[in-house]
N, C-alpha and C positions, 0 to 999 in steps of 0.2 A: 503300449503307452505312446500319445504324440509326438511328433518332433520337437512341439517346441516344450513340450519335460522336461524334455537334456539338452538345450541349454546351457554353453558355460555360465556358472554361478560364482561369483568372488568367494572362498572360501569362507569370510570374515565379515559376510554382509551384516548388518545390526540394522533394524528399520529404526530403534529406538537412538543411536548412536549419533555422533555426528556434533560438529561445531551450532550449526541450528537451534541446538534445542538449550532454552533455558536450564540454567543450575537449579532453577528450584523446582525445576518438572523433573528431574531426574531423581532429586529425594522424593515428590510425591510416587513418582512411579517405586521407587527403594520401600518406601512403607506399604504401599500397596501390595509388596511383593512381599514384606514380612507377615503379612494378613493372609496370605494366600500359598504363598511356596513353602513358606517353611515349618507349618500348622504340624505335618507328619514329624518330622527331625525333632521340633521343636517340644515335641509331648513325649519324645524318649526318654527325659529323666524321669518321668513318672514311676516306669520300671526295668529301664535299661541299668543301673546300677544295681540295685534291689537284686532281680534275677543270677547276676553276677555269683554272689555269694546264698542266695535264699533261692535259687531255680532247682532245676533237673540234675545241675549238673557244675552243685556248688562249690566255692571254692570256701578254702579254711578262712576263716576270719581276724587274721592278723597286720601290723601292719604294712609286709612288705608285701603281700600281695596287693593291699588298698594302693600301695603305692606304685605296683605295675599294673592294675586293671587304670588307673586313672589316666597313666604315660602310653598305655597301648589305645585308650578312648580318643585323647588327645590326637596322638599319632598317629589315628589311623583318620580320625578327621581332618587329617591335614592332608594325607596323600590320597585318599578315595575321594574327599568333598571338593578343599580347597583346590589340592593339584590335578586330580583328574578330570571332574567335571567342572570347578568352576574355570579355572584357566584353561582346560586343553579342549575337553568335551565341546563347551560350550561354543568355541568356533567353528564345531562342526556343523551350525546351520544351516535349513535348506529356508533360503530368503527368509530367512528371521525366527522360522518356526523349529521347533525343537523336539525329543522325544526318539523311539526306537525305530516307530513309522518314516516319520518324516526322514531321519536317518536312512534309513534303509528305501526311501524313493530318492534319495538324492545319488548313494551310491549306484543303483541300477540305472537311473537317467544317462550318469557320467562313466559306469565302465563297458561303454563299446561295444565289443561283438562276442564278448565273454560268457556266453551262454551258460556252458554247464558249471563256470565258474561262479556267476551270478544265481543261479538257481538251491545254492549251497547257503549263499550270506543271506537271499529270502527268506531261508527255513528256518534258518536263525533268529533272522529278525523277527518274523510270526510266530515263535517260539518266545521270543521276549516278550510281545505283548500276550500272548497269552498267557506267560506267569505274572503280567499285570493286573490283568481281571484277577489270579485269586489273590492277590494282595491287596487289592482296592476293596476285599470281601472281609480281611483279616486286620488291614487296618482301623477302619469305624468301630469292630465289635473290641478290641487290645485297645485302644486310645480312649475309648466312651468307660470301656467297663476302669482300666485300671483306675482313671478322673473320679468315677463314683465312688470306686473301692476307699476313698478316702476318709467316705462316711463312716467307717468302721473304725478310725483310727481318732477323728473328730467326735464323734456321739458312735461310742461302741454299741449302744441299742437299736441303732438303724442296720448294724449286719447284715442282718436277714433282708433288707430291703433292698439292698444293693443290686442283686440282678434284675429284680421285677423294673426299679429305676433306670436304667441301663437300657433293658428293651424300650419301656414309655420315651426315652429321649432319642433313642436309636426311629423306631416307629413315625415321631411326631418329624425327625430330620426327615425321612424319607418321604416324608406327604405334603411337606411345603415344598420341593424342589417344578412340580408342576408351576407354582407362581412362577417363577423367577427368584433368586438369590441377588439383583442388584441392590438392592435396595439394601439388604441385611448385610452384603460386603462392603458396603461404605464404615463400616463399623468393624470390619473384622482386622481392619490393620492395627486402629487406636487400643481393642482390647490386646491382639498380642504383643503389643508392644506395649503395654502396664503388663504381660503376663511374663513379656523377658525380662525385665527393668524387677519386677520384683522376685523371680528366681535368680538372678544374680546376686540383689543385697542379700537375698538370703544364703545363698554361697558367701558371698564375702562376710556376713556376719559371722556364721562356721569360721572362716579362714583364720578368722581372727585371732580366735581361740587355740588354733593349732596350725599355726603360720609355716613347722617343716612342713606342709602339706606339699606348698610349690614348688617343693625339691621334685613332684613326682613328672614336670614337663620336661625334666632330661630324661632322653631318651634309655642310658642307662638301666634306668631301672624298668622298662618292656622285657628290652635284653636278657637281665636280671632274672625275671619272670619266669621267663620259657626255660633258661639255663639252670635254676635252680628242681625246677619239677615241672617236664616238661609235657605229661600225659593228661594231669590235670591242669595247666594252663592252655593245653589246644582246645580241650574241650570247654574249655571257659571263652574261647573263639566264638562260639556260639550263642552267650550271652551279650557281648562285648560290641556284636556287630550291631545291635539294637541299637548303639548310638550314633549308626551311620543311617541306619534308615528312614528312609525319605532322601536321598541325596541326588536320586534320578530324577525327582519332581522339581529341581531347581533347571535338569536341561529338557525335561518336557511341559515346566511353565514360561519357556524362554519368550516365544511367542507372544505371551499378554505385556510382559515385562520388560524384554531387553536384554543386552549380558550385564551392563555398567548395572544397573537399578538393585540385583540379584548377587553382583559381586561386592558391592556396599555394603548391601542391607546383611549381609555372609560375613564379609572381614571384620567391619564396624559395631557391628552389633549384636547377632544369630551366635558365629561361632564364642563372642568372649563371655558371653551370655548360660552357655552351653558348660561352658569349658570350668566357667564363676562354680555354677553348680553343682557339677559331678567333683570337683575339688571341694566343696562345701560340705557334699554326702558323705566323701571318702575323711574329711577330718571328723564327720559327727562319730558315723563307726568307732573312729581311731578312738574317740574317747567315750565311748558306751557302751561300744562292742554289739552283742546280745540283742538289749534291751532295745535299740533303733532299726534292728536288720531288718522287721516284717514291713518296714516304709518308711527310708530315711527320707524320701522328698515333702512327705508332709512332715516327719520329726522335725525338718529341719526348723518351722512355723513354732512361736509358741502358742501354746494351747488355746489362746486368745483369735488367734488370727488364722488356727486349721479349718475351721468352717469358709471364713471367706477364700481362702487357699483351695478347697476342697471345688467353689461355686468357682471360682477361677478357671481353676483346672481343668473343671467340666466344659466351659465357656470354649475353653484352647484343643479341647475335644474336639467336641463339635467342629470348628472351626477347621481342622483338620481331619475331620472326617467330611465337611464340604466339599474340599478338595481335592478330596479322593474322589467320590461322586461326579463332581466335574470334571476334572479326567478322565472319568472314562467315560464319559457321555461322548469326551472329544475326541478319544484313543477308536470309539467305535464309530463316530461319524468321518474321522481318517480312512477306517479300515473297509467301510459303504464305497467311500467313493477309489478308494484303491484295489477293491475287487476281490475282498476276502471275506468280507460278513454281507447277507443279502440284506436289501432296503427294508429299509425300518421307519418307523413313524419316525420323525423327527420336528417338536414343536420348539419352534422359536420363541424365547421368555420376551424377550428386551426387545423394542423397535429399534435401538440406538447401538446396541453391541451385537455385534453378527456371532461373537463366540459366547454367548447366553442361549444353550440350547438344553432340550429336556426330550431322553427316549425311555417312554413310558416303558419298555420292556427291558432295560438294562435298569432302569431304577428300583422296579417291582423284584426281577429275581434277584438285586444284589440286596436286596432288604430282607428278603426272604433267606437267602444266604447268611447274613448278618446276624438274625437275629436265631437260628441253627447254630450258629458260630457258640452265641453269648449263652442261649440255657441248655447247649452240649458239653461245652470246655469247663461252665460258672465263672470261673478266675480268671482273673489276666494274667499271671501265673502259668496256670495251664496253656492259653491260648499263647504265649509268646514260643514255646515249643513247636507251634506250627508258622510263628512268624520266623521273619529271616530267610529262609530255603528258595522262597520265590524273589525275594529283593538281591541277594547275593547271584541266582542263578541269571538273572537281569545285569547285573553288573558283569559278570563274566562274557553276558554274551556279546554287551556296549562293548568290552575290551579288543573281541574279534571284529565289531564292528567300527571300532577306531583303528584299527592295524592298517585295515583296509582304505581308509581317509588317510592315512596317513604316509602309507607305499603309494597309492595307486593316485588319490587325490591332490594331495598337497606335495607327492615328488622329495617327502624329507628323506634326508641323509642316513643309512643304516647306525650309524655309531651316536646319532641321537633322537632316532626311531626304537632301538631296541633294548637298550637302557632303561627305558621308560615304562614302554611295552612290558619288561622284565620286569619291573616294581609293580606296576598293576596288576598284572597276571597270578605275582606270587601273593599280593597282599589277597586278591579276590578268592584266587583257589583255595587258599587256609582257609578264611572265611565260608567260605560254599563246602568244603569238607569237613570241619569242623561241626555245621549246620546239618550235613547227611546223618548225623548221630540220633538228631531228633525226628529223622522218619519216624520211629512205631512210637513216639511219642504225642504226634499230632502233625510232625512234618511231611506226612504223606497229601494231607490236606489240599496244600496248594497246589503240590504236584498232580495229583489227581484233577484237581480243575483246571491245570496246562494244558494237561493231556486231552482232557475232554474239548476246549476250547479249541487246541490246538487239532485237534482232528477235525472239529465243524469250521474253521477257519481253511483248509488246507484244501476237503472235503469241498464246500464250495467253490474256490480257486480254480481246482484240479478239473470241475465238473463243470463249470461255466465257460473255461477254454475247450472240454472237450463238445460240450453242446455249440457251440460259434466254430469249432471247426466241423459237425457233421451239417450244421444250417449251409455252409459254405459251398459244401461238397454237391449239397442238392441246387443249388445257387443259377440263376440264370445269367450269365451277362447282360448288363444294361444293354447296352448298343444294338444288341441283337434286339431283347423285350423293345426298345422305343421305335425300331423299326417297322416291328410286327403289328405291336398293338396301340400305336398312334394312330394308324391309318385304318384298322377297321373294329376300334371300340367308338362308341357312343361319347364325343367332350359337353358336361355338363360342369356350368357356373362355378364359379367360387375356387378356394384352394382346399386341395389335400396332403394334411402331413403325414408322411410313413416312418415312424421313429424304425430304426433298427440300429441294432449293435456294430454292425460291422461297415464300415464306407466303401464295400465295394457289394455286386451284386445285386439284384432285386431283392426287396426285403417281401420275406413268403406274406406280410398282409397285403398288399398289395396284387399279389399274384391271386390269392385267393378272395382278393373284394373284385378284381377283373373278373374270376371265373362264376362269383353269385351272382354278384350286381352287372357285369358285363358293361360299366362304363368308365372311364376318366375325366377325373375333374381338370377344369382350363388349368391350370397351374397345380404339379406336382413338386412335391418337396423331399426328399429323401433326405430325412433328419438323422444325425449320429451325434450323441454327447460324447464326449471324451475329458476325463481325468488327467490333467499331466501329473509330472514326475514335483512340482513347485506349490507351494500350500495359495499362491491366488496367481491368476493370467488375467494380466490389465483388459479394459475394456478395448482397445483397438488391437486385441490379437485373440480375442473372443470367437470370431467369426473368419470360416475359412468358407469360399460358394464356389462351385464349378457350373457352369452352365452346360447343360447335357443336351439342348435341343427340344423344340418341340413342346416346348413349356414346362420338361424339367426340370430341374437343380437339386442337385446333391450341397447339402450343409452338413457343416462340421461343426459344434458349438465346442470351443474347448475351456474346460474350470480348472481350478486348482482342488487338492484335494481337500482344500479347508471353507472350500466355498459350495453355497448351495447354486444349484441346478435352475435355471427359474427361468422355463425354457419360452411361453408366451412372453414375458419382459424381454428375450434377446431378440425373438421377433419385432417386436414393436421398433427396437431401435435401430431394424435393419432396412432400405426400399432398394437393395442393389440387385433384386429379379423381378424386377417388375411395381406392380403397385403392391399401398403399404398394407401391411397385414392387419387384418380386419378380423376378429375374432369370432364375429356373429357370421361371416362367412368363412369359415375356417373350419377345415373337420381333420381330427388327430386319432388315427388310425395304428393300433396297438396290435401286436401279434402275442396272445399269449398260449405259451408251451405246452403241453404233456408231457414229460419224462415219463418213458416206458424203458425201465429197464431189462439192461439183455444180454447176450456172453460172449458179446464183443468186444476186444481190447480195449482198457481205456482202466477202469476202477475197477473195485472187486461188487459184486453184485449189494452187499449190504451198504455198501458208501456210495452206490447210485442210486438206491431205495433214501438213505440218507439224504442225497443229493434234491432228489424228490420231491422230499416231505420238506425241505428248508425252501425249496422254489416256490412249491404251494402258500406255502405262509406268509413269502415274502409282498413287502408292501406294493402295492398296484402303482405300476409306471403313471400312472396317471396324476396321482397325488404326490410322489417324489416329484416329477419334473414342473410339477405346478401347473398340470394342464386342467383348461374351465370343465368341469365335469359334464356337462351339457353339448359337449362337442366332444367326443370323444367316442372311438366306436372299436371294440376287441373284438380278434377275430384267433380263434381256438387254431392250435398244429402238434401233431406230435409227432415227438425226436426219439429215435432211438438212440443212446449213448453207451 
């Protein structure tokens, strides 16, 4: 990574923050932010209580237990959502951007020369997002299907329809995301926010009817819970955590939003909204027992209003399976430019938002995934068995990954560093063991697409260092090459760019357009893009030039990892080697690879063959950096790694 990656960064920068900004841009951002962050969370009562008592791993149906599953929902949305991510987490920005990536390029930027200590919190961190791809696989098909499932509870004769509907909506989401979604998120805050506003009265309308209900937010009765029967209340740990999921996408939507807009739209509105409800379901129980367990969030509707509840519901799906979809279009356009997934198509929807982007091949296989999900599990029932295990194992890993922000970054005090640390760790590890129950139940699921993710994500990394260090190795020193072959190659007109990887050495296109072509253009350019450790690098620290002699230069172009590449645009606005860059006399000179795998140290032979086949496929430098197609000329090498 660049120098200027690491960077001191203010612990506590906010772009969105600040005396500047109007009070009423702060609520529109706070709505915006209810449409968009909290769509997951926010579709947990659907069947995070339900599950509770009517899952795998049911609890008895009386009322002291409604009254500690309610106190432990609450309470556990208080110290995982409120205290951990939205007060503590949420400071841990890297210049405003949020999530486990960004996380994890801010700590490597800022800790030093900590090598093998750093190379521990990486695996970690790429370990986290990749239990985020299968969660972004598990949430669309759990959120869509359980929304429909309501047709069965509203017109019991559409039953049978429920999953064919499920896919058709599932399907039709995934084939509009090519447009663009701006246009349809103008809309998605106003509907969730008619879908909180009306699952609350319907909490409070319950509450009404059985008002001890609110004895159940002392905490006592949690306590109670575990103390009374404690084998089946851990494994009701399991069902229980459905009410925190989604709570990482309040510090990986930090970015669009802000912290203030996200901690609003959370205190004011999201959590009492939440809280209205699961206290609503747990009085309906209290008084019917039986007869409401197979769906208290539509019982709670009289039978009048489960239809339009049902079309709501589905509405707040959707909506929340958008932005899962978006996330990880963003979680994998992070991980392009930080050097763990190889270049990908990436289309820009929006002329006007630079984070509206759409990768036809994370959209196709996560639909393809999805809808495997919905007609292998049918229920949402079944599929919440394999929810949870990837969100919790995510939260455990932010835990290690805050320890670290918070020793190493922020310099706090052990006696109010581990305190804390000790509250997270114990809330998250119950949670995440609790969850290991449901492996052969369906909780292998996401683990298996860790694993897999987690091995091409690693598998790349490991392979891309070790090919840039054997390019190196064969490497000629400049000084010597401008010596040699300025004085008896042939200089013809115009300029030539040599993109290569690394800023030092001759980049092998160039040595091998010397030994076909046998001349040099008036003006060479030895290009390197470079990624810092910062999600954007202002334009006046974009460009780094050394002038090498002889009508060389060595450029550096340096991006943030949330920005695109758009490497003729940073010519154009540069004239400091000479005259200005002229496109139609411009020739952009590409070296592409062979990997020939071999039984040299480095990988094991099937994760170079791996390594391989993910280099081949990968997208053509030419079209990631935005060079004119017509000017551009590859020239074949192969590496042994």
């Amino acid at each position: 990574m660049p120098a200027s990656g690491s960077e001191e960064l203010p612990a506590q920068h906010d772009p969105h923050d600040g005396d500047g900004h109007a009070r009423d841009a702060t609520w529109k951002l706070a709505l915006g932010a209810i449409g968009i962050v909290f769509g997951d969370i926010g579709t947990s009562p659907l069947y995070a209580f339900r599950e509770t008592f009517h899952g795998h791993h049911h609890l008895t149906l009386d009322e002291a237990n409604i009254m500690g599953v309610i106190s432990l929902m609450f309470w556990s949305m208080m110290a995982v959502v409120t205290l951990k991510y939205v007060t503590v987490i949420m400071r841990a920005d890297n210049k405003g951007e949020g999530g486990s990536l960004a996380l994890l390029a801010l700590i490597s930027g800022r800790s030093g020369g900590q090598k093998r200590w750093t190379a521990g919190i990486v695996l970690l961190g790429v370990f986290a997002t990749a239990l985020f791809y299968g969660d972004s696989m598990i949430t669309p098909a759990v959120s869509v299907l359980s929304a429909v499932e309501g047709l069965a509870v509203a017109a019991p004769g559409f039953a049978g329809l429920v999953v064919p509907i499920a896919v058709m909506i599932l399907v039709m989401l995934f084939s509009i995301q090519s447009t663009g979604t701006a246009r349809v998120g103008l809309f998605f805050g106003p509907i969730m926010l008619l879908y909180f506003a009306v699952i609350a009265t319907l909490g409070v309308l319950s509450i009404v009817h059985s008002p001890t209900v609110l004895q159940a937010l002392l905490p006592h009765h949690a306590v109670q819970f575990f103390l009374r029967d404690p084998v089946p209340a851990f494994l009701a740990l399991g069902s229980i955590v459905l009410a925190v999921t989604g709570a990482e996408a309040l510090y990986a939507d930090m970015g669009h939003f802000g912290r203030n807009p996200i901690r609003i739209s959370w205190l004011f509105f999201v959590l009492p909204a939440l809280i209205l409800n699961y206290m609503g379901q747990g009085a309906l129980l209290m008084r019917e027992g039986q007869a409401a367990i197979a769906s208290p969030f539509y019982e709670l509707a009289p039978d009048a209003l489960q239809l339009p509840l049902v079309v709501l519901a589905t509405m707040a799906a959707i909506i929340a399976s958008q932005a899962v979809i978006s996330g990880a279009f963003s979680v994998t356009q992070q991980a392009i430019q930080l050097g763990f997934v190889p270049r990908l198509r990436i289309d820009h929807t929006s002329a006007s938002t630079a984070g509206q982007i759409y990768i036809p091949l994370v959209n196709w296989a996560l639909m393809a995934m999805v809808i495997l999900l919905v007609l292998s599990f049918q229920t949402s029932s079944n599929l919440t068995a394999a929810y949870g295990i990837a969100v919790t194992g995510a939260m455990l890993i932010d835990n290690c990954l805050l320890a670290v922000v918070l020793f190493n970054l922020w310099k706090w005090k052990k006696r109010y560093a581990i305190p804390l640390l000790t509250l997270f760790f114990t809330v998250d590890l119950a949670y995440f063991a609790a969850n290991l129950t449901k492996v052969p139940d369906g909780g292998w699921f996401p683990l298996m697409v860790g694993l897999v993710i987690f091995t091409l994500l690693t598998t790349w990394s490991k392979g891309r260092a070790l090919m840039i260090a054997r390019l190196r190795e064969s490497a000629m020193p400049i000084k010597i090459f401008i010596d040699s072959a300025a004085t008896s190659a042939t200089r013809v007109p115009g300029t030539a760019v040599f993109m290569t990887s690394t800023p030092d050495g001759v980049p092998h296109a160039l040595l091998h357009n010397l030994k076909h072509n046998k001349v040099l253009h008036e003006r060479v350019i030895l290009l390197t893009v470079k990624i810092a450790d910062v999600p954007y690098v202002p334009e006046e620290k974009r460009l780094k030039l050394e002038d090498l002699g002889r009508g060389f230069h060595r450029m550096i172009l340096y991006y943030g990892f949330m920005q695109e590449a758009d490497v003729p645009a940073a010519l154009k606005q540069t004239n400091a080697c000479g005259a200005e860059f002229k496109m139609m006399e411009t020739s952009f000179f590409l070296a592409r690879q062979t990997l020939l795998p071999s039984s040299r140290p480095g990988m094991m032979i099937w994760r170079e063959k791996l390594f391989a086949w993910m280099l081949r496929n990968a997208e053509s430098a030419m079209e990631f950096f935005r060079l004119p197609t017509n000017r551009v000329v590859e020239l074949g090498s192969q590496v042994e790694i």
